[in-house]
N, C-alpha and C positions, 0 to 999 in steps of 0.2 A: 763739274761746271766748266774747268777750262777747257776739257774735249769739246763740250758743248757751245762754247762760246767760238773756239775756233775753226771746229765744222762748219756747224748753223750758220753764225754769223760772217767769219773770217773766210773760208776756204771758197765759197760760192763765186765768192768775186773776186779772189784770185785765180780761180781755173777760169773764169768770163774776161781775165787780162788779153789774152791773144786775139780770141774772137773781135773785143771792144776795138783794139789796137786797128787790127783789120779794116774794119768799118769805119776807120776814123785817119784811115789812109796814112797811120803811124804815129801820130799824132799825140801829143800828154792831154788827157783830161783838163778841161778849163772853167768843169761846170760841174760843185763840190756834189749837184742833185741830179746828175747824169754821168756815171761813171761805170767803171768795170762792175764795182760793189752791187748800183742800180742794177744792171745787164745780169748777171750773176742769181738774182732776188726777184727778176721777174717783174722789174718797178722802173718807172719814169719820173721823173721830176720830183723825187723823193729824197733827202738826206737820211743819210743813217742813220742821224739823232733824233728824228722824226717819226722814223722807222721803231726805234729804240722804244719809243714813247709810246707806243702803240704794242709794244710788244714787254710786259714786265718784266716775263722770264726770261728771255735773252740779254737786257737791259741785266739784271739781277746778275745772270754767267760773265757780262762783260764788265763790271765791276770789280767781282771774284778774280776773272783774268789779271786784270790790273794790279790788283792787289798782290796775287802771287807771282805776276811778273817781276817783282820787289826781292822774291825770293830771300834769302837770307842777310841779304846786303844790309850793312848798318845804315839808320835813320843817317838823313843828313846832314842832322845836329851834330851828328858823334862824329864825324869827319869834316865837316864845312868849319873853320873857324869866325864863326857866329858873332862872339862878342868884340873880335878886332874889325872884323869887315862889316858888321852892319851896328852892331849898341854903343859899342865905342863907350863914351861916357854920357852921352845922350839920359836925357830924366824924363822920360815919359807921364805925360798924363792919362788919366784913365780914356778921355775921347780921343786921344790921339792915333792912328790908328798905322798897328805895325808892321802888321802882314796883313796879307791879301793873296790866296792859295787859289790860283785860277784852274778850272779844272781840276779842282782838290779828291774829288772824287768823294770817299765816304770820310775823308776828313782827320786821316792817318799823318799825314806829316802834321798840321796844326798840332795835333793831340800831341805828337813827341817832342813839336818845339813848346808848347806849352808844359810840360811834363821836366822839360830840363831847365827852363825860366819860368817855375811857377810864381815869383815874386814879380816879374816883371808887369808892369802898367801898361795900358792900353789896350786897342782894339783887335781882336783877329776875325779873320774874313776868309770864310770858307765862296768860295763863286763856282756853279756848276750849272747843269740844265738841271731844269725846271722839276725832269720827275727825281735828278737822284737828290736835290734838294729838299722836296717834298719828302721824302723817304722817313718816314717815324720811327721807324727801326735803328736810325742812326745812333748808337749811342755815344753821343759827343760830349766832351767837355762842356763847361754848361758857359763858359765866357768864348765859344768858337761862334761865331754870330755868321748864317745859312743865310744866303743870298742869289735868286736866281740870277744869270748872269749870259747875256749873247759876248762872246768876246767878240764876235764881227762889228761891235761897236764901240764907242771910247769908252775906256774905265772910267766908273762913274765915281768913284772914289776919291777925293782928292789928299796931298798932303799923304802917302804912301809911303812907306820907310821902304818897305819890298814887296816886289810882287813874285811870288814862287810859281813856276810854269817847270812842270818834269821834265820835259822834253822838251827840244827846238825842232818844230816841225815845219815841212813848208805844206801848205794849204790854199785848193785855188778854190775860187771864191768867187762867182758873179764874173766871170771872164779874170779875176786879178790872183799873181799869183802872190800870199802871204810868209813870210816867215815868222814865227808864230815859237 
């Protein structure tokens, strides 16, 4: 699956980088639904997570990806110091809500933060697109509470203790470019 996810999905649109480049008189991408990816895939005015959504099995390989991109690296409970920098002595209630894992994917960090504070109170919040949310197969913890989520919009959440994002990406978006 990560051959598959990185061909398929990945490789397409980075051999369509130079060509795009060309055509766009050098130019960065400004438009997240017209890009090298688009050019690459044979597609216009299409995002990849749309794409995604239409496509199970590559959706399914880029999960997988992700996942093993993790590789052997410890959760990052077991290395982040957790209870000085975010619980402190804080008393959580059960609706209060603690985390919020944007783009959590199948909902692996949740499970290991929940896994080393399994006493802890409150809410966890898995937020993804729509089909890996949908996804039955997940088998989550059963207090990780699955939420579809556009981050192009405000978190709709309020009163957050933390919000976990993997990465810091930048992202352009409708002519604007995000740090994300």
């Amino acid at each position: 699956m990560i051959v598959s996810h990185s061909y398929d999905v990945g490789l397409k649109g980075f051999v369509a980088i130079p060509e795009f480049l060309r055509s766009t008189n050098y130019r960065n991408p400004v438009d997240s639904n017209n890009g090298p990816w688009q050019l690459g895939h044979g597609l216009s005015n299409k995002s990849v997570f749309e794409w995604l959504a239409d496509n199970p099995k590559e959706n399914n390989s880029m999960q997988t990806f992700f996942e093993a991109d993790r590789g052997s690296r410890p959760d990052w409970v077991d290395w982040f110091p957790v209870e000085e920098k975010l619980l402190g002595d804080k008393d959580f209630a059960e609706d209060d809500v603690v985390l919020v894992d944007v783009a959590g994917g199948r909902g692996h960090d949740l499970d290991a933060f929940l896994k080393k504070f399994p006493d802890l109170k409150g809410r966890f919040v898995l937020h993804d697109l729509p089909l890996i949310i949908s996804d039955e197969t997940l088998a989550l913890n059963p207090r990780i509470e699955k939420k579809s989520f556009d981050f192009w919009v405000d978190q709709p959440i309020a009163g957050i203790l933390t919000t976990n994002f993997k990465k810091f990406r930048l992202i352009s978006h409708q002519g604007r470019v995000y740090i994300i």
